[in-house]
C-alpha positions in Angstrom: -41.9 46.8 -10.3 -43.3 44.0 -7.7 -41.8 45.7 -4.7 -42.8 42.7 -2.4 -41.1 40.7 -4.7 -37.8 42.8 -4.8 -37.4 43.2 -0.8 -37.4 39.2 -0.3 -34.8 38.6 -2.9 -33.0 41.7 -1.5 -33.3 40.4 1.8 -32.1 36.6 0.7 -29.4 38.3 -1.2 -28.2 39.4 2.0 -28.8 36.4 3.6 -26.7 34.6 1.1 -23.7 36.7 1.0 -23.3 36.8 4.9 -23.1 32.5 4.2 -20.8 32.9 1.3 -18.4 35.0 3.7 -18.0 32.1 5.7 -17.9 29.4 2.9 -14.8 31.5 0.9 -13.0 31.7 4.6 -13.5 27.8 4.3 -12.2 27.6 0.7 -9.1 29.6 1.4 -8.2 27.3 4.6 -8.8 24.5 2.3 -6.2 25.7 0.0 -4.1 27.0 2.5 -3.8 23.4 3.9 -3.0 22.2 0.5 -0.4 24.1 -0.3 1.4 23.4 3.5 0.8 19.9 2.8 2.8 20.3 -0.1 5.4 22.2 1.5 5.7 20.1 4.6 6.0 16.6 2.6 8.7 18.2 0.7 10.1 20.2 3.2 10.2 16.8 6.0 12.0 14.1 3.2 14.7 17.2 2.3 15.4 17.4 6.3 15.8 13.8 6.4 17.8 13.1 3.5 20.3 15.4 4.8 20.4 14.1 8.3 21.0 10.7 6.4 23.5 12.1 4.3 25.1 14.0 7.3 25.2 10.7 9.9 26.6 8.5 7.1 29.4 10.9 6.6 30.3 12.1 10.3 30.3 8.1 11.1 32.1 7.0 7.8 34.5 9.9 8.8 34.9 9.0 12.2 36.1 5.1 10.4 38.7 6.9 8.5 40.4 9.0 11.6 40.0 5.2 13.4 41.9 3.8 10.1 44.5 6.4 10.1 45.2 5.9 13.9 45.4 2.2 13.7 47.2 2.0 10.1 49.5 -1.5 10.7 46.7 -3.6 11.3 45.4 -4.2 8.0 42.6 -6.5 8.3 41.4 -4.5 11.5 41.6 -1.4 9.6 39.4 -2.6 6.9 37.0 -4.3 9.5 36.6 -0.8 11.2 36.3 1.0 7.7 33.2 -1.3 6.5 31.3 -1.2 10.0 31.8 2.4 10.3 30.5 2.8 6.5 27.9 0.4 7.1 26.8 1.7 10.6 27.0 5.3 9.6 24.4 4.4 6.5 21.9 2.5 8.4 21.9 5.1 11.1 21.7 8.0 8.6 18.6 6.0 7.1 17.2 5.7 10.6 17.4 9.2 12.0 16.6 10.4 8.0 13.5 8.7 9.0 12.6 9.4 12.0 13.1 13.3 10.9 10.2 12.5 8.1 7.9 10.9 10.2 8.5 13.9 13.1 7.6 16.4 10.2 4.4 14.3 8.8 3.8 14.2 12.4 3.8 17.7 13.0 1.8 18.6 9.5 -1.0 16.1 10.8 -1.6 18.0 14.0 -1.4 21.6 12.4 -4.1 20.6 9.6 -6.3 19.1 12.4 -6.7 22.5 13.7 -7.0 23.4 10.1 -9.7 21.5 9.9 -11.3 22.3 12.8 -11.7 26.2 11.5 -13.0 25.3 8.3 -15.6 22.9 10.1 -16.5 25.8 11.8 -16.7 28.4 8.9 -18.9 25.8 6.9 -21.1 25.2 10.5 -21.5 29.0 10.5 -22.5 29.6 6.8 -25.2 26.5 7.5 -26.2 28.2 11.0 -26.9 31.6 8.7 -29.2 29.2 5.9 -30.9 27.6 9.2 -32.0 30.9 10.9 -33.5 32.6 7.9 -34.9 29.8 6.0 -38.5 31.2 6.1 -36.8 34.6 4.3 -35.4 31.7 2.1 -38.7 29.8 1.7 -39.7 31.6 -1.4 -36.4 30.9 -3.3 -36.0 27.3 -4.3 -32.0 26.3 -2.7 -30.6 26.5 -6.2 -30.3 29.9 -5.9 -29.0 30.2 -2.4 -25.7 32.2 -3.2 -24.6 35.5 -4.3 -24.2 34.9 -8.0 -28.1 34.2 -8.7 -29.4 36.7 -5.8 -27.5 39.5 -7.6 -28.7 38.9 -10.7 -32.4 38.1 -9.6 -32.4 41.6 -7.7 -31.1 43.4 -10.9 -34.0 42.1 -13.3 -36.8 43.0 -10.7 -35.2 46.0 -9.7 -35.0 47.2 -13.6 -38.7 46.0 -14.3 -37.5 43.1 -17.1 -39.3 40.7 -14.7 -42.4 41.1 -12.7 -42.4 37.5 -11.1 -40.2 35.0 -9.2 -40.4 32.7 -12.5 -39.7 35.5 -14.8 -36.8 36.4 -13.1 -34.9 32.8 -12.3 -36.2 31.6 -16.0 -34.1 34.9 -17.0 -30.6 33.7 -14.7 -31.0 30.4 -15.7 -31.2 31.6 -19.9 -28.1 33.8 -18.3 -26.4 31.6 -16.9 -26.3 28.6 -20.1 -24.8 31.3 -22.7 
């Protein structure tokens, strides 16, 4: 067994899955702000439909009481009747909006932050590469993450490979079955 050989990859093995901690973190916020992307979108045209919906019906209704109150004049009647119809429905458009917009709003400043953190996960997995590159040196960057450092420590530590080539020629057979 090369025993130099062993403690570098054990010790970029390390190396790499302190990095990888940080990169899934970044993976799961990046899903995370999928999925409330979704949500929100959804979630922002449902609250404005039914502000819509609701404004058009409170003001329509609003027409009707005004109709029912001022029954003899029949050409006023129906004048107050279409206006309040009309009015109610571009209003309900409006605010139904406006409520969208507030939640697409909202969703844009809550994945900026978002963002930010996974910025800084992904800044903190490439601070980990850049302060142990010379432990890395050996090991071309293909192989920087767990998956190929495990198995690389596994064939040197059993003895099926005596040298750096030995062993990634070995992961890379591995890894094309």
């Amino acid at each position: 067994m090369n025993k130099e050989l062993l403690q570098k990859i054990i010790n970029a093995d390390r190396i790499c899955k302190q990095a990888n901690v940080h990169y899934q973190e970044a993976v799961k916020l990046e899903q995370q702000d999928m999925e409330q992307q979704t949500s929100t979108k959804k979630s922002a045209k449902i609250k404005g439909i039914i502000a819509g919906v609701a404004t058009w019906f409170v003001i329509g209704s609003i027409g009707n009481v005004l109709v029912s109150l001022l029954g003899n004049i029949a050409i006023f009647v129906m004048m107050v009747n279409s206006i309040s119809q009309f009015g109610g429905l571009a209003l309900g458009i409006i605010l139904g909006y406006s409520i969208y917009k507030k939640g697409q709003g909202e969703f844009k400043a809550e994945s900026a932050k978002r963002q930010k953190a996974i910025e800084k996960e992904k800044a903190a997995a490439q601070q980990i590469f850049d302060n142990n590159v010379n432990d890395l040196a050996f090991l071309p960057v293909d192989y920087w993450y767990p998956l190929a450092t495990e198995y690389l420590v596994k064939v040197v530590q059993t003895d099926r490979a005596n040298t750096l080539a030995e062993a990634l020629s070995m992961f890379d057979e591995q890894l094309h079955r």
